[in-house]
C-alpha positions, 0 to 999 in steps of 0.5 A: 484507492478504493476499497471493496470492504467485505467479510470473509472466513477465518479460515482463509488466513490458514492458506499460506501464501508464497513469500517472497520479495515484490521485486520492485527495487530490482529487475524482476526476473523472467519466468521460465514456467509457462505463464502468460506473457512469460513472465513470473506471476506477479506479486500480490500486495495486501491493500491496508493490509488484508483488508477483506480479512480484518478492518483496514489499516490496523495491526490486525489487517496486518497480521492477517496478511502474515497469517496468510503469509503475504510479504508485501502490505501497502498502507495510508499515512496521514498526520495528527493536528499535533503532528503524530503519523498515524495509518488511516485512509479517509481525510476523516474518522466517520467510515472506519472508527466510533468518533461520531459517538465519542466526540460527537461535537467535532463535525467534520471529523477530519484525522487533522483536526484530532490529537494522537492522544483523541485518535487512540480512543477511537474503535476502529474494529467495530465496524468491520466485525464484532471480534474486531472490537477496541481494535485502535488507530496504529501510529505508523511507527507502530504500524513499522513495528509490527511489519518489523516483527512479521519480517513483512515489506511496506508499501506506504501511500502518502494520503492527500499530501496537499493537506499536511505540508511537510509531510514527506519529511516526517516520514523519513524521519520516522522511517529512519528512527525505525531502522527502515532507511538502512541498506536492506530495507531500501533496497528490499523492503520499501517503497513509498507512493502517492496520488500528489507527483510533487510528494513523490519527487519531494521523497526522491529529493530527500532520499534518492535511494528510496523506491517510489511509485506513482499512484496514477495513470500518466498518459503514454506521452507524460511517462517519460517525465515520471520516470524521471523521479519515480520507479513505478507507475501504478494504475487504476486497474480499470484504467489500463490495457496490455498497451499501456502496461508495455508503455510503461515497462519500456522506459526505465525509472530513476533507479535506472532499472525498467518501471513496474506496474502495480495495479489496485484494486482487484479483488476477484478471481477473473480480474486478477488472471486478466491483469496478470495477462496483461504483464503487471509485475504486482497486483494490490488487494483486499484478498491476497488469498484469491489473488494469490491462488488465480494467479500461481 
């Protein structure tokens, strides 16, 4: 997904946000205040974290959105050349670390060709902002650590899975070393998507419990084939309409319950009343602050 990086006051992070569960394993309840659609307000989701509050992706990102007292964080995964899942969005290290100063010898700087042990000498804070310096490259059991600790949820995107075979069972096993394919944290707490429909139905192949989404915007004819191994379409926001968002929530997914709609990115105040109108159940951004208050 694209990413809008941008700076914002420290001070925002003192505006709680309301808690609660994304509601995407289950049925989302109908509002029964007056609000557009009559439906509850949809969930804000931090995209790599808070990441217009701190650099995306790290522990920091993470505990921005705690601070902000958002619930739901969405990530990237991808794996080391010795096989370590690391958070990490771009296929390479040159946007968001150091690594050209630090190995300047390695052109092109792909996360794939760098060991954990290389990646965890990377900056990948000084980017964002001075204060953020030294900030490092979470491994994604880390990363379940500290959403552990905050009592947050995980959106977790598989990143290019085309590029790291096998990728899909590595993550469950990591997920389930970490305590995160128990009963609570599948049906609360979880949920796992990708751009690759093959990695999606792998995920549903290997655990059938887990909640998946598909990052993507299928045309209204393919839903149907979707929704066989998957819980959840979500969409470009400048890809969809009221239309489509209608399309998607009158088929049921492969939990049997009816699919959700989780739009990225939106970042600002207008965009995120529209997509609220338009009957999205989530809505992932860089600033769940502003997202958080246009649409409560």
């Amino acid at each position: 997904m694209s990413v809008r990086t941008a700076t914002a006051a420290a001070a925002a992070a003192a505006a709680l946000f309301g808690s609660g569960a994304l509601l995407l394993p289950a049925d989302r309840p109908e509002a029964t205040g007056q609000v557009s659609a009559h439906r509850a307000d949809p969930v804000v989701v931090a995209h790599r974290g808070a990441s217009g509050h701190a650099p995306e992706n790290t522990l920091a990102a993470v505990d921005a959105a705690e601070a902000l007292g958002v619930d739901w964080v969405e990530n990237d995964v991808q794996r080391t050349r010795d096989g370590v899942l690391v958070v990490l969005h771009d296929t390479d290290l040159k946007r968001t670390t150091d690594v050209e100063q630090v190995f300047p010898d390695r052109a092109p700087w792909a996360v794939k060709d760098f060991t954990a042990a290389e990646l965890a000498k990377l900056d990948a804070g000084s980017w964002f902002g001075a204060q953020f310096a030294g900030t490092r490259i979470p491994t994604l059991t880390q990363f379940l650590h500290r959403l552990e600790r905050n009592r947050q949820k995980l959106l977790l995107e598989i990143k290019s899975p085309a590029t790291y075979p096998g990728i899909e069972r590595d993550i469950i096993r990591t997920l389930g070393r970490t305590g995160w394919l128990d009963r609570s944290h599948v049906r609360n707490r979880l949920v796992v998507q990708s751009f690759g429909a093959d990695s999606v139905k792998r995920i549903h192949s290997l655990r059938p419990d887990v909640t998946t989404g598909f990052l993507g915007t299928p045309a209204v004819a393919d839903l149907p084939s979707y929704a066989a191994f998957t819980d959840q379409i979500n969409p470009s926001y400048a890809t969809i309409d009221a239309d489509y968002v209608a399309a998607v929530q009158r088929l049921k997914g492969a939990h049997g319950k009816r699919l959700r709609v989780n739009t990225w990115t939106v970042n600002k105040a207008a965009d995120a009343v529209r997509a609220r109108d338009l009957g999205v159940d989530g809505i992932i951004t860089n600033f769940p602050d502003v997202v958080r208050d246009a649409t409560s």
